[in-house]
VOLOVEX-419821 format. One record per residue (C-alpha): residue in three letters; chain; x negated, y negated, z negated. Coordinates in steps of 0.25 Angstrom, whole numbers. Example, Ala and Ser with C-alpha at 12.3 -4.5 7.8 and 13.67 -1.06 7.14 Angstrom:
ALA  A  -49  18  -31
SER  A  -55  4  -29
This chain:
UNK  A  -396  -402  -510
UNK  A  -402  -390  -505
UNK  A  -391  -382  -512
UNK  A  -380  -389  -502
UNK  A  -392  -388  -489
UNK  A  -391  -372  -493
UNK  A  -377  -372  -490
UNK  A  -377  -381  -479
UNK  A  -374  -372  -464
UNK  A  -385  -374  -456
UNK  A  -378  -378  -444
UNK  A  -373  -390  -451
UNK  A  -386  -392  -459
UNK  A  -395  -391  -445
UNK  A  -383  -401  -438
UNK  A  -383  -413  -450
UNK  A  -398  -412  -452
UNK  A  -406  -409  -440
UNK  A  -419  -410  -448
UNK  A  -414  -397  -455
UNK  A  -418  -388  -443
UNK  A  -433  -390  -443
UNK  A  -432  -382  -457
UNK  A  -424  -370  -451
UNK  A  -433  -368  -440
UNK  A  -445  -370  -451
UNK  A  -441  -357  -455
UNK  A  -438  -351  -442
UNK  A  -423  -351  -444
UNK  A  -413  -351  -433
UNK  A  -405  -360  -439
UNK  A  -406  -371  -428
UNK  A  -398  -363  -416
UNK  A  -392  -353  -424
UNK  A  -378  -348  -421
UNK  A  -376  -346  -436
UNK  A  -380  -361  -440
UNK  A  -366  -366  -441
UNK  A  -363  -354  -450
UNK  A  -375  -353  -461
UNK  A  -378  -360  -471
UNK  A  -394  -363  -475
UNK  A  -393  -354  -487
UNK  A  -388  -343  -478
UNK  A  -397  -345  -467
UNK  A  -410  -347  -478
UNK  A  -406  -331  -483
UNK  A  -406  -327  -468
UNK  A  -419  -333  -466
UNK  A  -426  -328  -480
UNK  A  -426  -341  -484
UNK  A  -424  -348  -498
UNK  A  -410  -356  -495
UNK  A  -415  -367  -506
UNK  A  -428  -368  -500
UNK  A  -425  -369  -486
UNK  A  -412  -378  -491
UNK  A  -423  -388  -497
UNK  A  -431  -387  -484
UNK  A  -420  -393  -476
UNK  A  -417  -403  -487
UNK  A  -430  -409  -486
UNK  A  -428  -409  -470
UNK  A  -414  -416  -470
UNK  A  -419  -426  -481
UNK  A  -412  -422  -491
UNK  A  -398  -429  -486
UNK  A  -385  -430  -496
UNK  A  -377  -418  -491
C-alpha cells in the first residue's frame, strides 16, 4: 500500500484523509497550504524534502489507518 500512497498527490491525499496532515507537518513540510499540493505527488514531495518516500509513505499509512485504496 505504501507503494500506491507514494504516488498519491498530496492535495488529494491531504483532501480524502485529513489525518494525513499531522505527518507532513511532523516533518516540517509545507504540504498543508502549499500552492503545489494539487500538483505533487508524496514521492516528489518526500525528495524535496530529503525524505525517504517509502518511509514517509508508511508514516501516513499508519495515520490514515491503512484504508483500501
Amino acid at each position: 500500500m505504501t507503494d500506491r500512497i507514494e504516488h498519491m498527490v498530496v492535495g488529494e491525499l491531504m483532501t480524502r484523509w485529513p489525518d494525513a496532515v499531522p505527518v507532513f507537518i511532523r516533518h516540517r513540510m509545507a504540504c498543508p497550504g502549499c500552492v503545489m499540493a494539487p500538483f505533487i505527488t508524496v514521492r516528489e514531495a518526500a525528495h524535496e524534502y530529503g525524505l525517504d518516500p517509502e518511509g514517509l509513505a508508511g508514516e501516513l499509512a499508519q495515520a490514515i489507518g491503512q484504508v483500501d485504496l
